[in-house]
N, C-alpha and C positions, 0 to 999 in steps of 0.2 A: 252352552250356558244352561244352564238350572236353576231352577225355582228351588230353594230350601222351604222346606215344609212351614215355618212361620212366616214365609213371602207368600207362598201358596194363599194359605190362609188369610191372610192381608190381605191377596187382592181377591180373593171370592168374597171375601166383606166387602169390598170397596167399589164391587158389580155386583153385588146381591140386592142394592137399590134398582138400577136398571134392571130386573130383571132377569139376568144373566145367572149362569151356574156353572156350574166346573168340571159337572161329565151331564151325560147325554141322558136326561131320564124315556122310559118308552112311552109314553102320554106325551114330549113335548112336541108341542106346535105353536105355533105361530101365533101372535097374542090378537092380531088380526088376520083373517084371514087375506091367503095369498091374491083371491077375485077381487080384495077389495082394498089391496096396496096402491097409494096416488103418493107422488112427493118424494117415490125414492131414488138413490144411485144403483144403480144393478150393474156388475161386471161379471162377465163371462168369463172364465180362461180355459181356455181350448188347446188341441194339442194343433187340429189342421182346422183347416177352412168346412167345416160341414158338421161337427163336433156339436155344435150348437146345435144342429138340426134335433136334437135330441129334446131341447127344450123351446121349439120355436112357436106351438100355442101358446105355453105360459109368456116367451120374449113379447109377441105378438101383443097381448091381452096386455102384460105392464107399461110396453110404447102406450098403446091405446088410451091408458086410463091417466096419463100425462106422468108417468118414470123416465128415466131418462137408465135407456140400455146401454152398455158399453160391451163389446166381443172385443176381446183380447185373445189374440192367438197364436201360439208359439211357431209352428213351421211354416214356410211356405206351399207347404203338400207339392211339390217337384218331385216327386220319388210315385206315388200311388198310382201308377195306370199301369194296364197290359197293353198298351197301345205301339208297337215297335216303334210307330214311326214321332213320337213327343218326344222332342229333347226337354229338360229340366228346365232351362229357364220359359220353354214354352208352355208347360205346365203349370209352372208357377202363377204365369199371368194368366192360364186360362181359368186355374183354381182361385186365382184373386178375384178375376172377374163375376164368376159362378158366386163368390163369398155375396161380392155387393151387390148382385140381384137378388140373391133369396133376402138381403135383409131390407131391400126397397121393399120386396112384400109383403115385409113383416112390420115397414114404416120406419125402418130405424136407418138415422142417418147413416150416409156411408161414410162421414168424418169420423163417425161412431167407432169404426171399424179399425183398429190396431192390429198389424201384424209384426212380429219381434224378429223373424228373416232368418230363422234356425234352418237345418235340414233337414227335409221328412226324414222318418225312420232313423234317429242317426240322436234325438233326444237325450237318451240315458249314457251319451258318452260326450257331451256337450261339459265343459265347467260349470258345476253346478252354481257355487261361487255368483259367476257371474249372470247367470241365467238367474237366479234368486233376487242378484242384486237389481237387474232388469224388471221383475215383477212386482219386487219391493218399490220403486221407485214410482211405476203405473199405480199401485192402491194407495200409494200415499199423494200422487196428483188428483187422483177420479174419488177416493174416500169414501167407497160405496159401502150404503147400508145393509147391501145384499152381496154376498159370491155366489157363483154358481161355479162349480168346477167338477170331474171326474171323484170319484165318491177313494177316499184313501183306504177304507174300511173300515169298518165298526168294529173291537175287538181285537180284529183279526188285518190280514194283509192279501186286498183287495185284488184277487187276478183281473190286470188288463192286457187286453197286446199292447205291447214295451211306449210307443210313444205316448197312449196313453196311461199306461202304470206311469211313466213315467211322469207328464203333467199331473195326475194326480196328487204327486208326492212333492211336485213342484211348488204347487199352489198353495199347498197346506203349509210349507215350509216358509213360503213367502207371505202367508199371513202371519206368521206367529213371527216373523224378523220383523214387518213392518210396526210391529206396536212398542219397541225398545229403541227408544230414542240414541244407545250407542250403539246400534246395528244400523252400520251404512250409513255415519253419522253425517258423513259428505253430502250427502243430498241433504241434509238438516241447515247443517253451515254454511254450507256452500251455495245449494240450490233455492234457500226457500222455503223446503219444504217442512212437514210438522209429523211425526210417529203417528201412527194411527191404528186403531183396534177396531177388526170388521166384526160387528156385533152376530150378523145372523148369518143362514149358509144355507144354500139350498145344492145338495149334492146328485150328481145326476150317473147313470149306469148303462151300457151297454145291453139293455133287455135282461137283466139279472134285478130282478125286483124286490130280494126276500127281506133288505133291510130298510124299505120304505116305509116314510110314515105319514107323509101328506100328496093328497091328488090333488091336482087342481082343476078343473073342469075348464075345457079349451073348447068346449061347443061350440061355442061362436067364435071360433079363431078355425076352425078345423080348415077350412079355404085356404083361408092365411098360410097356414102351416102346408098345405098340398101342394099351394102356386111357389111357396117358398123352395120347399126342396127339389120341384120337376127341374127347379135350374142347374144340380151337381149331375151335368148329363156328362161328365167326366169321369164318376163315380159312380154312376147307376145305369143298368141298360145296355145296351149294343155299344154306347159311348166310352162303356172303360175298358175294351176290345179292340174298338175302331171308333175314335173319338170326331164326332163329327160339332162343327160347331154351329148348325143350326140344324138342328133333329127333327125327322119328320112329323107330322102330325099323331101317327099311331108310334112313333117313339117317346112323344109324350105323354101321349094317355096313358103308354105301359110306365111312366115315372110318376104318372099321377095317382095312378092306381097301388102299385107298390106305396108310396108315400102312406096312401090311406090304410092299405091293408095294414101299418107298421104303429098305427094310436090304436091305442085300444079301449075299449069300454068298460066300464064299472058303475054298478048302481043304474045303470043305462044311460050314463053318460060316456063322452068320449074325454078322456084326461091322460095326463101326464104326472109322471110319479117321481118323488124326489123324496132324498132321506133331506128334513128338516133338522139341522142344528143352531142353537143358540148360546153362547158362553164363549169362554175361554180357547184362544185358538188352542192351545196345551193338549183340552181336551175332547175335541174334534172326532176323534177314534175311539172314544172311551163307551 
């Protein structure tokens, strides 16, 4: 589907009330700031269980201020350990279990917590089809005012390793289906449900920071954020080697310390960094 350039036009008029625009200018931010968002929907889409970690002072601080979080996450992470002796479905649940602690410490319910039951590493050869039609259907149930997802890239075509390149493209793709009410019209007719257009985007990167435009200061979440990820002891430490399920003392300090050494500071604060988008999913990358 295409937008013919008098539709285009139409609808940049018809969001130029709200706010909204139709490519990404480099001044935009957030018309409130992010410390001081109360009252929104916020959905994460992730590719594994720890993917969030990446934004879990900002998660932390929007629970806190009365948001309501939502992680959505495509694989079960079954596939990610050196551990010889984890089979896949044991993984699964250990990496499901690891999910819902770190988001108890971050306060976000574990109901909160969606996983969609893909196969690690194995995303970009999924039906996309239906993987779209799947994520289309969660933002048009949860209609959140916020995305967070794997950043597609500005311009250009964002390197991730594959499962996340892949959610990246995922996301974006199922934002821009979910606001055409004859895209996936079944869940319309059928389910209930209503099209829907996610206004704002908060895009997030694998320590690649150069198209950032908003910090948000997690000072007072840093805790939050340390107690949250020492739990992926699956993924980090002596644990993704030889997976132990209750780590010793000084194996948590070295996940706690890792955790901290990984925020970083600015202005001599400790924050987290995300390209802000606002407008038209279309143009998202522009």
């Amino acid at each position: 589907m295409r937008l013919v350039r008098s539709g285009l036009v139409a609808l940049a008029g018809m969001f130029a009330t709200g706010g909204l625009v139709v490519g990404q200018t480099a001044s935009q931010k957030p018309e409130v700031p992010v410390e001081k968002w109360t009252g929104k929907t916020i959905m994460l889409i992730g590719a594994h269980a720890d993917d969030d970690a990446l934004s879990h002072g900002t998660l932390a601080m929007l629970q806190a201020h009365g948001n309501q979080v939502y992680i959505v996450t495509l694989t079960t992470g079954n596939v990610g350990t050196q551990d010889p002796k984890l089979s896949r479905t044991q993984l699964a649940e250990i990496r499901r279990q690891e999910e819902l602690e770190a988001l108890k410490e971050l306060g976000i319910p574990g109901d909160h917590y969606i996983n969609l039951g893909y196969d690690d590493g194995m995303l970009e050869f999924e039906d996309r089809k239906a993987v779209v039609e799947n994520l289309v259907r969660w933002i048009r149930k949860l209609r959140p005012d916020v995305l967070f997802a794997w950043d597609p890239g500005k311009n250009f075509q964002r390197w991730h390793k594959s499962d996340h390149r892949a959610a990246a493209y995922l996301a974006a793709d199922a934002a821009r289906a979910a606001m055409w009410r004859l895209l996936f019209e079944g869940q319309i007719t059928q389910e209930g449900l209503k099209e829907f257009m996610v206004p704002e985007y908060m895009f997030y990167n694998d320590y690649d920071f150069q198209d950032e435009n908003v910090w948000v200061d997690i000072t007072d979440f840093v805790d939050k954020r340390v107690s949250a990820d020492a739990h992926y002891s699956s993924q980090y430490g002596p644990g993704w080697k030889n997976y132990n399920a209750n780590p010793s003392e000084e194996e948590v300090k070295e996940m706690r310390a890792w955790a901290l050494d990984t925020i970083r500071t600015r202005d001599g604060k400790r924050t987290e960094g995300f390209r802000y988008y606002r407008g038209l999913p279309d143009a998202m990358g522009k």
